[in-house]
C-alpha positions, 0 to 999 in steps of 0.5 A: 651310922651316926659321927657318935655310933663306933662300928661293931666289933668282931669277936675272936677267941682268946685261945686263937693264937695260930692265925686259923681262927673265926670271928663272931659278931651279934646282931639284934636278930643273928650271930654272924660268923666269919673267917679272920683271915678273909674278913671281907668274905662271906659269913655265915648267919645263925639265929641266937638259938642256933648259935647257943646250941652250937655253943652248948654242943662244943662245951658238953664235948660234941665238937671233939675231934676223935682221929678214928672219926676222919 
């Protein structure tokens, strides 16, 4: 990285108020995601495709959680 170039920056949502939240990056190829609480950790990657399906199901409901479902 050149004297010039600022480091990425980690995304998190702003309705992550509690501390448990994740983090999202984007690179040119993959989002990167990640535990904030541990973010020298592993994270996970996903292609852009992957990731905006992931994004649709959670908006259109998917990802809701139903108690009789646990």
């Amino acid at each position: 990285m050149g004297e010039d170039e600022m480091p990425p920056l980690w995304r998190k949502s702003s309705f992550s108020q509690s501390g448990d939240c994740v983090e999202w990056i984007y690179s040119e190829a993959l989002v990167h995601v990640r535990n904030s609480k541990d973010p020298s950790g592993h994270a996970l990657e996903f292609t852009h495709s992957e990731w905006q399906a992931f994004i649709s199901g959670v908006k259109s409901g998917e990802a809701d959680l139903n108690v009789e479902d646990i």
